[in-house]
C-alpha positions in Angstrom: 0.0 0.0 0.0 2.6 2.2 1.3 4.8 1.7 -1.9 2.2 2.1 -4.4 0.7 5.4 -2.7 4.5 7.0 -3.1 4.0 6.0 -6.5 1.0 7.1 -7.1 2.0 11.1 -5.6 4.8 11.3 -7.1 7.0 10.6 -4.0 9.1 7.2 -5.0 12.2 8.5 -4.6 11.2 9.3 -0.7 11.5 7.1 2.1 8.6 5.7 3.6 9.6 7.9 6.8 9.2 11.4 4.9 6.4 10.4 3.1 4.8 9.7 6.5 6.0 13.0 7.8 5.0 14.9 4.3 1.7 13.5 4.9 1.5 14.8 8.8 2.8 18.5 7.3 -0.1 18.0 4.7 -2.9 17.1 7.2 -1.9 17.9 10.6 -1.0 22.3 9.5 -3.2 23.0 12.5 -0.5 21.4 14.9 2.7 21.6 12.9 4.3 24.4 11.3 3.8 23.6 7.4 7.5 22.8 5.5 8.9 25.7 4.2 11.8 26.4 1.9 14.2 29.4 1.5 16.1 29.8 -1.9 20.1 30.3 -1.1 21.8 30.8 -4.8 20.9 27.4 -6.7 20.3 25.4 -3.2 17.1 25.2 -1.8 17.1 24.8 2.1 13.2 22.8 2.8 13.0 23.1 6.8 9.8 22.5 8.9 8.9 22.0 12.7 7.3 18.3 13.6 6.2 17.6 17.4 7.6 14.1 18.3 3.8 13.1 19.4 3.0 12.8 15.4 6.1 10.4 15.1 5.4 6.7 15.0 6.8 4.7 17.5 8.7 2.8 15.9 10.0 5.7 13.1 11.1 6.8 16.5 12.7 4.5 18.1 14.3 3.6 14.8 15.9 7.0 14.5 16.6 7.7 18.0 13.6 10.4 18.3 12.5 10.9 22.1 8.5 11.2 22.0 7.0 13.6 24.6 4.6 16.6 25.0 7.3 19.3 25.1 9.2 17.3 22.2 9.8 18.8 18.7 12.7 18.6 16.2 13.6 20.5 13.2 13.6 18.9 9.6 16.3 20.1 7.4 17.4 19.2 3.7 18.9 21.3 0.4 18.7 20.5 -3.0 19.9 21.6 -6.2 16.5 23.7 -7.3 18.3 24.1 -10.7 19.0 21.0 -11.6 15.6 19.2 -10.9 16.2 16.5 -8.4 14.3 16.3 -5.7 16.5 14.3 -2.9 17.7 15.7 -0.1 21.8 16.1 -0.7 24.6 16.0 2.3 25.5 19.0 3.6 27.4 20.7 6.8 25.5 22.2 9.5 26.4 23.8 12.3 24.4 26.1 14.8 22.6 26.6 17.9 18.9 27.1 19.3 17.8 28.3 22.4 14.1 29.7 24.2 13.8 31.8 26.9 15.5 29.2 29.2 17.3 27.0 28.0 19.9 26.4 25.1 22.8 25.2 23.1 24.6 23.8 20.3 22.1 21.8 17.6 21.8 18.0 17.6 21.9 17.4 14.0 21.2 13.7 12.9 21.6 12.9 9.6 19.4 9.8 7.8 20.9 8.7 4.6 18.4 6.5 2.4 19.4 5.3 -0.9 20.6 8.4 -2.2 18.9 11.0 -0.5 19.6 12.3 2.6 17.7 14.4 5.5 18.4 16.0 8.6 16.6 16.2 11.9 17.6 18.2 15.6 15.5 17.1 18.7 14.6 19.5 21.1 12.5 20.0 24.2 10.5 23.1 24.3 8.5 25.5 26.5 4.9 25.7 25.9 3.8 29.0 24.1 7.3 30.2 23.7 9.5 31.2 20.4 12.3 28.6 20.2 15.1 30.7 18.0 17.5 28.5 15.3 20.3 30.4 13.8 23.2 28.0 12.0 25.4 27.5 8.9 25.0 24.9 6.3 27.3 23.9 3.3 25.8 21.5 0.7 28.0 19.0 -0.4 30.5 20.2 -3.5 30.3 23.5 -2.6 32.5 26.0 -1.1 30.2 28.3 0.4 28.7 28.5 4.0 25.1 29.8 4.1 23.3 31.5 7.4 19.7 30.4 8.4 18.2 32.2 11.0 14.2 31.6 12.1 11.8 31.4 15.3 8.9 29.2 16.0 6.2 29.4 18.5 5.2 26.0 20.4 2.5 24.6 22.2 2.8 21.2 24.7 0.7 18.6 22.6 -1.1 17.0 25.7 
C-alpha cells in the first residue's frame, strides 16, 4: 500500500519515513508548522517543525527520536533547485537554538536513504514560547557556508 501510494503522488524516490512526515505536514497544518523552503543561490534549504507526538513509535525509536509533549525537532534538507532533483543532498551544518531558558549547540542527525539524505535536531520546548535556530550549512561540492536564522512558536501537545 505504502509503496504504491508513493508512487501514485509522485514521491518514489522518498523514504517511507518522509512520506509519513509529508503526509502529517499535509494534514496535521493545524498542529505543525507547514515545511517551508528558503532559496540560497541554486540550493534550496526545505526546513519544517514536527512535534515528536505525530512520530510513529517505531520511526522513533528507529531514528533515536525521544516522543514527549514538550518534544519537537527541526527537519532540514537542500537540494539543487536548478537541476531538478528532488533528494535531499549531504551538507554541513552547524548552529545553535535556544528559548527563553534554555539552550545550546544543535543536535543534527543525519538519515541517509538510498541516495537521499535528511536531517533532523530534537529539542524540548516550553509551551507558548518562540524557540530561535540560527546555524550555517554547506551542501556537499560546494564551497560556500550559508546562514539560516528563524523562530517558532510551540505549544505542549497534551
Amino acid at each position: 500500500m505504502a509503496q504504491s501510494f508513493r508512487h501514485q503522488c509522485g514521491l518514489s524516490h522518498l523514504p517511507l519515513w518522509a512520506v509519513a512526515l509529508w503526509a502529517l505536514l499535509c494534514v496535521g497544518a493545524n498542529t505543525t508548522h507547514a515545511q517551508q523552503s528558503t532559496r540560497y543561490d541554486e540550493f534550496e534549504l526545505h526546513h519544517s517543525i514536527v512535534y515528536t507526538t505525530f512520530v510513529a513509535p517505531e520511526v522513533a525509536a528507529e531514528y533515536g527520536i525521544t516522543r514527549g509533549a514538550d518534544k519537537a525537532m527541526l527537519t532540514l534538507s537542500v537540494r539543487d533547485a536548478t537541476s531538478g532533483d528532488v533528494a535531499g543532498r549531504p551538507m554541513q551544518i552547524s548552529g545553535r537554538t535556544w528559548d527563553l531558558i534554555t539552550g545550546g549547540e544543535m543536535d543534527v542527525r543525519e538519515i541517509r536513504e538510498g541516495r537521499a539524505t535528511y536531517y533532523i535536531v530534537p529539542f524540548e520546548f516550553l509551551d507558548r514560547e518562540y524557540r530561535f535556530f540560527e546555524f550555517s550549512f554547506q551542501p556537499e561540492g560546494t564551497e560556500k557556508l550559508y546562514e539560516h536564522k528563524m523562530k517558532v512558536q510551540l505549544w505542549r501537545q497534551d
